[in-house]
N, C-alpha and C positions, 0 to 999 in steps of 0.2 A: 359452618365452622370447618376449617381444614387444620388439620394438625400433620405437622411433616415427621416423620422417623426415619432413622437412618436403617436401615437393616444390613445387617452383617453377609458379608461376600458383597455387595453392591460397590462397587469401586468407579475410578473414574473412567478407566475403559471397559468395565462391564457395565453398558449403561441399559440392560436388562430389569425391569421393574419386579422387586419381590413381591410375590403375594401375601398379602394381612393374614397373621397367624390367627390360629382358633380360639383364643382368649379377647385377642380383639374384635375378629366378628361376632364371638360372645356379648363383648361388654360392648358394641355398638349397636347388637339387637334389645339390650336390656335397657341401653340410655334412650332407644326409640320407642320403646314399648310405655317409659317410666312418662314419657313426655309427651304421650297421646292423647291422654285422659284431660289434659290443661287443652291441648288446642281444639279438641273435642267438645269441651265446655263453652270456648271462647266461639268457636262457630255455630251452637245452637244459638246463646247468647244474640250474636247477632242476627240471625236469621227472627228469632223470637221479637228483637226491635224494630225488625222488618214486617213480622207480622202485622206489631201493633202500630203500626205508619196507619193513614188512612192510606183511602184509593189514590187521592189528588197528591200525596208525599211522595206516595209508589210513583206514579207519574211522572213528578218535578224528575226525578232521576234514573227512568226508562224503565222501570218494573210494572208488573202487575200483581194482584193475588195469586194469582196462576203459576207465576214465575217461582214464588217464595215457596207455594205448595207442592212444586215440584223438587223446588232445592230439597225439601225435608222429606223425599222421597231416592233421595241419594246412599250410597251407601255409608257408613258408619267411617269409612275410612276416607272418606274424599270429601277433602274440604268445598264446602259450597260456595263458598264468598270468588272462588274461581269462575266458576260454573256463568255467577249469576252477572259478573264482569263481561265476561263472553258473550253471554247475552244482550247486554246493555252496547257492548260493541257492535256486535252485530248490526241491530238495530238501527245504532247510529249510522254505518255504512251505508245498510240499505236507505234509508233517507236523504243521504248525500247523494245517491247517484241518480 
């Protein structure tokens, strides 16, 4: 999401960038905090539908059980559905070559 503001003294020949006053880094650490716990759920979620694939699922789409038990050995902050892409990339490279 980008939201533009104009800040005061920024003019067209001061083309100098204001820095985000402290109510805004406030209220941008609060709106990131409020909205952790949803993409938090949403990545167990899927890692959990990942779980319950069998092996030959895991398979069809370059995972293993290994892959998924690592992802949920991730931190709390880092989404895994990256992680396990990267891998699945990977993999597919080292094959092509």
């Amino acid at each position: 999401m980008t939201t533009i503001v104009s800040f005061i003294g920024a003019t067209a020949h001061n083309r100098r960038q204001a820095a985000p006053s402290q109510p805004y880094k406030l209220a941008a650490a609060a709106v990131s905090a409020l909205l952790w716990l949803p993409r938090f759920w949403k990545a167990r979620g899927e890692l959990a539908a990942l779980a319950a694939m069998s092996e030959c699922e895991r398979r069809d789409i370059g995972l293993t059980a290994f892959d998924v038990e690592n992802a949920l050995t991730l931190p709390v902050d880092r989404d895994p559905t990256g992680v396990l892409a990267q891998i699945v990339d990977d993999r597919r490279h080292r094959r092509e070559c």
